[in-house]
MIBA-23539 format. One record per residue (C-alpha): x negated, y negated, z negated; residue in three letters. Coordinates in steps of 0.25 Angstrom, whole numbers, plus 2048, in hexadecimal, padded with zeros to 3 digits. Layout:
<recs>
REC    xx    yy    zz   rest
REC     X     Y     Z    ALA
...
</recs>
This chain:
<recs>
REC    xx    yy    zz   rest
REC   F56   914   DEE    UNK
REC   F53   908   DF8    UNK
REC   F56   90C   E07    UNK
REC   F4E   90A   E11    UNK
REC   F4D   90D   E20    UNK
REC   F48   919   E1E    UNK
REC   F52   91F   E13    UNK
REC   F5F   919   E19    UNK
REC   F6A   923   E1B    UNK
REC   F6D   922   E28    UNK
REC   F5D   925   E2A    UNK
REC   F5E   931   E22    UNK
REC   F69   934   E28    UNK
REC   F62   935   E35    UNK
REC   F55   93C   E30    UNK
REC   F60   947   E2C    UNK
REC   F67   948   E38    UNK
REC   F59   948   E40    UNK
REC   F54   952   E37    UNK
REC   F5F   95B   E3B    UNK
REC   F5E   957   E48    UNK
REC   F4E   95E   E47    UNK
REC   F52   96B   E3F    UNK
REC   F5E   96D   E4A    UNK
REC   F55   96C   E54    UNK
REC   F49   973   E4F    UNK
REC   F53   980   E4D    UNK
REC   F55   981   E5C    UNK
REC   F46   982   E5D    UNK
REC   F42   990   E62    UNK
REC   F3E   996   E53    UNK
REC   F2C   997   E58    UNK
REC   F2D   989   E5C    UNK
REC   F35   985   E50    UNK
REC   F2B   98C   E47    UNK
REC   F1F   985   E4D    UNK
REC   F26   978   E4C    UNK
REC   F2A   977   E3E    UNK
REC   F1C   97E   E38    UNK
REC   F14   971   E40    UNK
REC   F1E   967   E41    UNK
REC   F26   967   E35    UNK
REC   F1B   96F   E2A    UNK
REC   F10   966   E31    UNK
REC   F07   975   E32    UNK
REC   EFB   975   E3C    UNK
REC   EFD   97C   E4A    UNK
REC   EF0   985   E44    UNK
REC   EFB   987   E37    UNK
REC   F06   98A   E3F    UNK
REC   EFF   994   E48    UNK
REC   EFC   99C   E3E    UNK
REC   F08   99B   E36    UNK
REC   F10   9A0   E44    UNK
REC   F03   9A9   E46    UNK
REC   F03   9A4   E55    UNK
REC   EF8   99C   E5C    UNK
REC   EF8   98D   E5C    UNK
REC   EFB   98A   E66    UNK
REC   F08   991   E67    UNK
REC   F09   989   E5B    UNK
REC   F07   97B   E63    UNK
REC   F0F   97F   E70    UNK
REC   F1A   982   E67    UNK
REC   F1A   976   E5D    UNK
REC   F19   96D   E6B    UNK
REC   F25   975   E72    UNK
REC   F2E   974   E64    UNK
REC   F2A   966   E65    UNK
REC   F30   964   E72    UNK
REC   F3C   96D   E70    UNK
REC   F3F   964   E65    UNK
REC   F3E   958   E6C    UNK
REC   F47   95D   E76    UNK
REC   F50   963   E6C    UNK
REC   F50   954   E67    UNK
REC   F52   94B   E72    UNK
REC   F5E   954   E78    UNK
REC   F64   94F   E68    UNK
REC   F60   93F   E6B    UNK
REC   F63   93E   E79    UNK
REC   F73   944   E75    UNK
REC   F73   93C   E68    UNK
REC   F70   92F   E71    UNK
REC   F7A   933   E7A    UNK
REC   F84   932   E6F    UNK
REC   F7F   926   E68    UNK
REC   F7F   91F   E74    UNK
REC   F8C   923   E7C    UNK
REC   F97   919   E7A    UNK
REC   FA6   91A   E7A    UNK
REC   FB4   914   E78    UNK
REC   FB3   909   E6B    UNK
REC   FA5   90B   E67    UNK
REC   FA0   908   E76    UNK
REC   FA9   8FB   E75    UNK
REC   FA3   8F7   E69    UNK
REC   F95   8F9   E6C    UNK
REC   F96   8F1   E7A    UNK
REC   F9E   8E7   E70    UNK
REC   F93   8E5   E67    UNK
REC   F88   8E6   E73    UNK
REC   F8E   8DB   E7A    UNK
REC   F90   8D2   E6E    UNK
REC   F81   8D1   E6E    UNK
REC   F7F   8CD   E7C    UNK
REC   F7E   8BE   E7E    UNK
REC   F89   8B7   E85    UNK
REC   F86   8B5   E95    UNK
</recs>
């Protein structure tokens, strides 16, 4: 199989790990919200499809979709903002040789 930037491992490493990530967080999704998101976001149905499938008006089925959206984002960001914090926060060796390496590439004064 020839490897390219898409199929590398370490990317499909990541699409699993973000994948995860997106079920995780979808299951803290109060379960009406949850529904609405997964019938238009993930099985790509109409808001007139999902409506009446939920047998609710639509636009129940659009203020939900746009407040599971933002849930989710919310839900998200908490997870990149921490995971930042941890990929960023130096300490001990690896701080030494990070600033090492750093100040090998800054030209001489």
């Amino acid at each position: 199989m020839l490897i390219t930037d898409s199929n590398r491992p370490y990317h499909e490493a990541t699409r699993s790990q973000m994948r995860s990530l997106l079920e995780a967080r979808l299951d803290q999704l109060p379960e009406s919200f949850r529904t609405v998101f997964v019938l238009r976001s993930v099985e790509e149905m109409s808001v007139k499809e999902t409506a009446l499938c939920l047998g609710m008006p639509e636009a129940t089925v659009r203020s939900r979709h746009h407040r599971a959206n933002a849930m989710l984002r919310k839900l998200l960001a908490r997870d990149l903002d921490s995971t930042a914090r941890d990929t960023f926060e130096f300490d001990g060796d690896n701080c030494d040789r990070i600033v090492a390496n750093v100040l090998q590439r800054v030209p001489a004064a």
